[in-house]
N, C-alpha and C positions, 0 to 999 in steps of 0.2 A: 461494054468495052469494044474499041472498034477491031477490024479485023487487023489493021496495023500494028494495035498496041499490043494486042496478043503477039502478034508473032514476032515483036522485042520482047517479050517476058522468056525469060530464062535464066537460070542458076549462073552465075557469075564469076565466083571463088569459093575455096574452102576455106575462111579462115579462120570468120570466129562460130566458134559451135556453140548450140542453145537446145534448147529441146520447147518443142509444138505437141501441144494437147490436144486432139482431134475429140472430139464431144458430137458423138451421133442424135440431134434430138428430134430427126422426124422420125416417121412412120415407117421408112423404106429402109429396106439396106440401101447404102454410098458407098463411091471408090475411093481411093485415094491414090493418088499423084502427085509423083516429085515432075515437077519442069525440069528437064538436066541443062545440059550445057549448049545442045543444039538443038533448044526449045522444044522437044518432043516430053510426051507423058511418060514415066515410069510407074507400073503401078505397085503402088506400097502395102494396101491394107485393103480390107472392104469393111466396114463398122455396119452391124446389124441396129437396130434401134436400140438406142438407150447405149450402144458399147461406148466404148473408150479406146487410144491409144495414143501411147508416147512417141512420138519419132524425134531421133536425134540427128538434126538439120544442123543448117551453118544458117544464116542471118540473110546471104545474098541468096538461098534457095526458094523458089515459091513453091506453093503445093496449091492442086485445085482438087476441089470433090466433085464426083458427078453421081447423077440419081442411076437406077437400074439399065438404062437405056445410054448412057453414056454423055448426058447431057451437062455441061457444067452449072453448078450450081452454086459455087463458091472460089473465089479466090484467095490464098492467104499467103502472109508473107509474115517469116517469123519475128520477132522482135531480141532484143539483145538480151534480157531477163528472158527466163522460162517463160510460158506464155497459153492462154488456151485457144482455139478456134472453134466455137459451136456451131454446128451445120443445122439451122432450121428450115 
């Protein structure tokens, strides 16, 4: 992603809520981050290998994972049905 588009990616509105399934399946603990409203990381969760967790988002929210070092490693964006994200 270039360094432009990242730094348009951010939460938008609250309006419709969904819930995002975070699926830890590598080897490392991961973080997790909400993008808010003025494109900064919030961090949500850290999923150990194998964990699991529900966040209950809105649809315009993205979330990115990053490995132990703070690197990203995933981008997701929820969909309007529940939904899962697996980080491999």
């Amino acid at each position: 992603m270039a360094e432009s588009d990242r730094l348009r990616l951010r939460s938008i509105h609250s309006e419709q809520p969904t819930d995002l399934e975070f699926v830890n399946e590598r080897s490392e603990r991961v973080h997790l981050y909400w993008i808010n409203f003025k494109a900064r990381r919030m961090h949500y969760a850290d999923l150990d290998p194998g964990d699991r967790a529900v966040m209950h988002t809105y649809l315009t929210h993205p979330w990115v994972a990053c490995d132990s070092a703070d690197r990203r490693i995933a981008f997701f964006l929820p969909a309007p049905a529940p939904s899962r994200a697996v980080i491999r």
